[in-house]
C-alpha beads as a LAMMPS data file, in Angstrom:
LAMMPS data file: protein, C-alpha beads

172 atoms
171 bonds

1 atom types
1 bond types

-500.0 500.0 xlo xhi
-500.0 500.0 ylo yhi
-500.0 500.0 zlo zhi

Masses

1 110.0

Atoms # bond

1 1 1 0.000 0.000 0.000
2 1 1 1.263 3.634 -1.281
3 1 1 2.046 6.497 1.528
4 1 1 -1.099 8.397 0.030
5 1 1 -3.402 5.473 -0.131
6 1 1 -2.522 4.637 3.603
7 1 1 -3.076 8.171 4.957
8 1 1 -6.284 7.862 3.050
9 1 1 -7.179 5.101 5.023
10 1 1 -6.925 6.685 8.179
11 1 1 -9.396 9.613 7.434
12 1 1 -12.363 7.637 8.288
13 1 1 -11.467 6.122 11.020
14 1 1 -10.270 9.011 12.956
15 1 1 -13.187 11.181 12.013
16 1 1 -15.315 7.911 13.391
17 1 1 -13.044 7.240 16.180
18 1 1 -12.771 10.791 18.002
19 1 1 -16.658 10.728 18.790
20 1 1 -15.970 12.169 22.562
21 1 1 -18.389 9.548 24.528
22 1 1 -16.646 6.616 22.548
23 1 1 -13.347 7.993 23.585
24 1 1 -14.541 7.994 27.572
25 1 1 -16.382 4.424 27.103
26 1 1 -13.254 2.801 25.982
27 1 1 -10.752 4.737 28.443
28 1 1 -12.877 4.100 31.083
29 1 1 -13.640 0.079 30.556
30 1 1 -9.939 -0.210 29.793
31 1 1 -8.807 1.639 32.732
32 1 1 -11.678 -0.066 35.185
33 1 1 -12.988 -2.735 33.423
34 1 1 -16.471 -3.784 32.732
35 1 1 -18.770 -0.748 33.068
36 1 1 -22.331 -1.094 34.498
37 1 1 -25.020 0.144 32.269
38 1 1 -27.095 1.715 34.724
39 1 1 -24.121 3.175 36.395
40 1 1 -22.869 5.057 32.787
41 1 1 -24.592 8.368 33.980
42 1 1 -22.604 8.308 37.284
43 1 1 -19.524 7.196 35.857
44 1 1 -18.822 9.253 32.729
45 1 1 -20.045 12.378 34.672
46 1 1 -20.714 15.361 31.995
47 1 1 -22.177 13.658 29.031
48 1 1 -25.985 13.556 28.811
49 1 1 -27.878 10.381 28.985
50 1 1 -28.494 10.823 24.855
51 1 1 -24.802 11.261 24.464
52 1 1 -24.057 8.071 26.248
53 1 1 -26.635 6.182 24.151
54 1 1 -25.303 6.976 21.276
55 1 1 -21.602 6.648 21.836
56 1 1 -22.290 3.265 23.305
57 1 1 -24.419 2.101 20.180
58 1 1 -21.641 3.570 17.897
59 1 1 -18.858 1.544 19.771
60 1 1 -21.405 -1.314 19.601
61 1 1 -21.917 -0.495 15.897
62 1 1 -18.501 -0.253 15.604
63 1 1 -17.578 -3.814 17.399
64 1 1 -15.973 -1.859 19.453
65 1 1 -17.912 -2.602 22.432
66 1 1 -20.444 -5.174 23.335
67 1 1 -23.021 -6.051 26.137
68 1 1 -22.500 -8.498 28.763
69 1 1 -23.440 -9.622 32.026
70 1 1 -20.413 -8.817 34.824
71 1 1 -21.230 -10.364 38.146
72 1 1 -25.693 -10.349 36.705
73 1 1 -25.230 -6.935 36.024
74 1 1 -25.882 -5.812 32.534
75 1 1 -22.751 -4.054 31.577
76 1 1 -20.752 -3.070 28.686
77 1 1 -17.338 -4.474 28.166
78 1 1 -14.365 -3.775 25.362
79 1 1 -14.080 -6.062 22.312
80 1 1 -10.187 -7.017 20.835
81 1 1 -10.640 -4.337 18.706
82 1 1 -11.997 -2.282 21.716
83 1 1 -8.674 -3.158 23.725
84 1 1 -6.602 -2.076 21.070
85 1 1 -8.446 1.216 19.943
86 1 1 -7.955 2.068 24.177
87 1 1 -3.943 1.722 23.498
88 1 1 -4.693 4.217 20.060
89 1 1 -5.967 6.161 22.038
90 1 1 -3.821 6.002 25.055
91 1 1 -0.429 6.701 22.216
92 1 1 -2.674 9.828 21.191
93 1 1 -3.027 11.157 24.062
94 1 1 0.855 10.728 25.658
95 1 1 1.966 12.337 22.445
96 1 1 -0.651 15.683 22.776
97 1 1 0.591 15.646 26.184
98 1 1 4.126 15.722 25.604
99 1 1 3.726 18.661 22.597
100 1 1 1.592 20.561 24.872
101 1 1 -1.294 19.938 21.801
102 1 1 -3.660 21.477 21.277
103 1 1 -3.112 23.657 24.548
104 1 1 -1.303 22.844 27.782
105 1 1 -4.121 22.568 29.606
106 1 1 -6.067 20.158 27.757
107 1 1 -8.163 17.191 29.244
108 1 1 -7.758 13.865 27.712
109 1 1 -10.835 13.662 25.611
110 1 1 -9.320 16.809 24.041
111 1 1 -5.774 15.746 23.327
112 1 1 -7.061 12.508 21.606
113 1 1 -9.808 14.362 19.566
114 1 1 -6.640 16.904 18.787
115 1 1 -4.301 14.003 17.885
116 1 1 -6.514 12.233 15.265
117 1 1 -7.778 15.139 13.284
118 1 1 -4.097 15.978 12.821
119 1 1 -3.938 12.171 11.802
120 1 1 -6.821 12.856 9.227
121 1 1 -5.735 15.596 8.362
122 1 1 -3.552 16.016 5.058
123 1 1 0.485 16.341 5.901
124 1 1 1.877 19.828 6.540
125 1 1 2.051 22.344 4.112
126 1 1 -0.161 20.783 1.735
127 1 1 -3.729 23.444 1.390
128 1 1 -0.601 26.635 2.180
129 1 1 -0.668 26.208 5.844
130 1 1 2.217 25.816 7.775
131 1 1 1.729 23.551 11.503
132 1 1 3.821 24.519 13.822
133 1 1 3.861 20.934 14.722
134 1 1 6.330 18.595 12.884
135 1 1 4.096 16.138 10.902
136 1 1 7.270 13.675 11.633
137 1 1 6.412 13.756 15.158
138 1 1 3.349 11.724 14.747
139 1 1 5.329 8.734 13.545
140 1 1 4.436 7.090 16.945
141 1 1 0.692 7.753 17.502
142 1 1 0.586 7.272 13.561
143 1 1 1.850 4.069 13.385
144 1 1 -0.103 2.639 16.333
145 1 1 -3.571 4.048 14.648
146 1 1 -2.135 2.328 11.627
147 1 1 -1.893 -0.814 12.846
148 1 1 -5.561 -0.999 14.298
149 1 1 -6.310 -0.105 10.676
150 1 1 -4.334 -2.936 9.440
151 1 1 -5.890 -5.555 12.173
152 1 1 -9.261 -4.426 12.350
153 1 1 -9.959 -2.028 9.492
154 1 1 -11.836 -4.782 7.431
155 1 1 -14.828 -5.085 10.012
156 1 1 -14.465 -1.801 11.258
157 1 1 -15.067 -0.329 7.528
158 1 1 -17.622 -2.286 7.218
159 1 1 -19.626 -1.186 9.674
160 1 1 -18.539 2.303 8.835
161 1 1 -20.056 1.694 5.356
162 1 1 -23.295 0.311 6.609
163 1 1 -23.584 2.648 9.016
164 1 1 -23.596 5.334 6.333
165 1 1 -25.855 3.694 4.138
166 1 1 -28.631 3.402 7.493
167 1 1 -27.574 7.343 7.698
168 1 1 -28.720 7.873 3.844
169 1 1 -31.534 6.154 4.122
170 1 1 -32.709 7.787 7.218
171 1 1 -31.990 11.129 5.149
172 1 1 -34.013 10.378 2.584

Bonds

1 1 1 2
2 1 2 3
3 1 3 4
4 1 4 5
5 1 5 6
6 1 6 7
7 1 7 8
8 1 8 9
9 1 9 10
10 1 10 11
11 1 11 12
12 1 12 13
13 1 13 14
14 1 14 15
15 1 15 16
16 1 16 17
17 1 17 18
18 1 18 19
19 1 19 20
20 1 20 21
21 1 21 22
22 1 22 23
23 1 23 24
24 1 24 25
25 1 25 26
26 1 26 27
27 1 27 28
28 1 28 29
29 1 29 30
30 1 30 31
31 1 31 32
32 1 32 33
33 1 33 34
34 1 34 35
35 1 35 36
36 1 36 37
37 1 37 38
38 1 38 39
39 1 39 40
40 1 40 41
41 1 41 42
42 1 42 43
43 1 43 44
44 1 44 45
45 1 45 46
46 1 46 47
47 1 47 48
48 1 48 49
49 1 49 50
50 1 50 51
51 1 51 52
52 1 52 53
53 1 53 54
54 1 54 55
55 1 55 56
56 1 56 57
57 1 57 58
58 1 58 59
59 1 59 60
60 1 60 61
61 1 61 62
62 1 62 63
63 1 63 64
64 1 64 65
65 1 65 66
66 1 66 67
67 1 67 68
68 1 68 69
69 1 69 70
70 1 70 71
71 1 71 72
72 1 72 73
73 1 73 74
74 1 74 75
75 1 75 76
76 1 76 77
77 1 77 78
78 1 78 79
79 1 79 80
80 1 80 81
81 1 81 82
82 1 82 83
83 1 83 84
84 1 84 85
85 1 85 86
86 1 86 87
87 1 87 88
88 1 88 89
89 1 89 90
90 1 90 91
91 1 91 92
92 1 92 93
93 1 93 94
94 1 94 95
95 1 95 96
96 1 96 97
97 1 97 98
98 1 98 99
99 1 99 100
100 1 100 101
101 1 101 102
102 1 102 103
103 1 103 104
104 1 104 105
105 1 105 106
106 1 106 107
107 1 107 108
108 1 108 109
109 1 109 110
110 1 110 111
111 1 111 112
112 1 112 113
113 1 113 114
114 1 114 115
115 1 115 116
116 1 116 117
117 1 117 118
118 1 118 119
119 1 119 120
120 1 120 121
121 1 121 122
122 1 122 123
123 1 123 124
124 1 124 125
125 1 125 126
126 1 126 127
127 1 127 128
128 1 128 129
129 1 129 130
130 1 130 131
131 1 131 132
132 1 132 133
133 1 133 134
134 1 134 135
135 1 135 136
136 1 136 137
137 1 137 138
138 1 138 139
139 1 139 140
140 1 140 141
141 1 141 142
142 1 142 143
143 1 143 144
144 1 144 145
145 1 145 146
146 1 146 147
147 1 147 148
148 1 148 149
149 1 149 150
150 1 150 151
151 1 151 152
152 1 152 153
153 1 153 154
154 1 154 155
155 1 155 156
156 1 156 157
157 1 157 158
158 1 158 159
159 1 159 160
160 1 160 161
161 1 161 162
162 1 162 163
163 1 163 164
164 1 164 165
165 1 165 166
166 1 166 167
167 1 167 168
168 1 168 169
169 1 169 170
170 1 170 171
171 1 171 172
């Protein structure tokens, strides 16, 4: 696979991947392990019960996440694919951190969000714009993002593309 090709590859997944409830779902199972469903609310404190709905049916959509039962309790726990997006996100995270991106005060929701749009994005220079970051830099975060691409891109694009085709139809 070409260099241009490749980065192409990555657009949709980190414009699907920095949806901010996904980002706490995953951090959060990873970090604590299963996660309650009636205990979301209390636990990822700031996002709206709607918001949590939908960012667990997107990592659900997404294989990302799947329901279980933890002890009888209904609960939510991470999926291979789940377990390795949490280290994605994890790499995009320490690297925002250590570049002080986008601010040096951000939260970690944030700095991951920050980290994969400049993943998506197209390299430096290239619309006249010159980053102040060094493109270069993102070797490591890049490279890790990559290689959840590479192991679980096949399923994950397709439930990208039929998610997009429920969104059309729903539009129409």
């Amino acid at each position: 696979m070409n260099t241009d090709t490749h980065a192409k590859s990555l657009v949709p997944a980190t414009a699907a991947l920095s949806h901010p409830g996904l980002i706490r779902i995953v951090s959060d199972i990873d970090d604590n392990g299963a996660l309650e469903r009636h205990l979301l609310s209390r636990t990822l404190t700031g996002l709206s019960r709607w918001q949590l709905r939908q960012a667990s049916a997107v990592g659900r959509a997404l294989g990302l996440l799947k329901a279980s039962t933890h002890g009888g309790i209904p609960s939510l726990v991470l999926t291979p694919a789940g377990e390795a997006l949490a280290e994605v996100y994890d790499t995009a995270a320490r690297w925002a951190r250590t570049h002080h991106h986008p601010s040096d005060v951000s939260d970690f929701v944030t700095r991951v969000q920050a980290t994969l749009t400049l993943l998506g994005s197209a390299p430096a220079g290239s619309n006249g714009h010159v980053l102040e970051l060094d493109y270069e830099s993102l070797d490591g975060p890049r490279t890790v993002l990559a290689s959840w691409v590479r192991d679980h891109g096949a399923t994950f694009a397709a439930q990208l593309t039929a998610a997009s085709q429920d969104e059309m139809e729903l539009a129409a």
